[in-house]
C-alpha positions, 0 to 999 in steps of 0.5 A, a space after each residue: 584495554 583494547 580487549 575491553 573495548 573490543 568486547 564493548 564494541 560487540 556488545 554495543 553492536 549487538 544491541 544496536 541492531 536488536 533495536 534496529 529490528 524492533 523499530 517499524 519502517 513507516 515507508 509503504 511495502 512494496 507493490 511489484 510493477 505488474 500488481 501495481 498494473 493489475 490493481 490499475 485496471 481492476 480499478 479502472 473496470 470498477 469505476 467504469 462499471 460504477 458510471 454505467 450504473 449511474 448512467 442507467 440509473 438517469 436514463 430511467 429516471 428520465 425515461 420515467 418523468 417524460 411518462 
């Protein structure tokens, strides 16, 4: 009996972890500090640069209606 068992107890746990590795995680992957840090600032640049474009876009269209 114990042979059997042992021998169900392997199986069950190979199998158990085969299914383990097909099941995908739903948490995000992992972003190091320092990426997290560079994509911050790669944001933060692109945004600023966003508002001085729409900044100068009203400056000449106000400069353009005082004409």
């Amino acid at each position: 009996m114990n042979r059997k068992k042992k021998i169900n107890q392997t199986l069950k746990s190979k199998a158990k972890k085969a299914n383990a590795k097909l099941q995908s995680s739903n948490k995000p992957k992992y972003i190091a500090k320092a990426d997290r840090e560079a994509l911050a600032a790669e944001a933060n640049s692109e945004s600023h640069a966003v508002d001085t474009a729409a900044v100068n876009s009203v400056t000449l269209d106000s400069e353009s209606a005082e004409s």
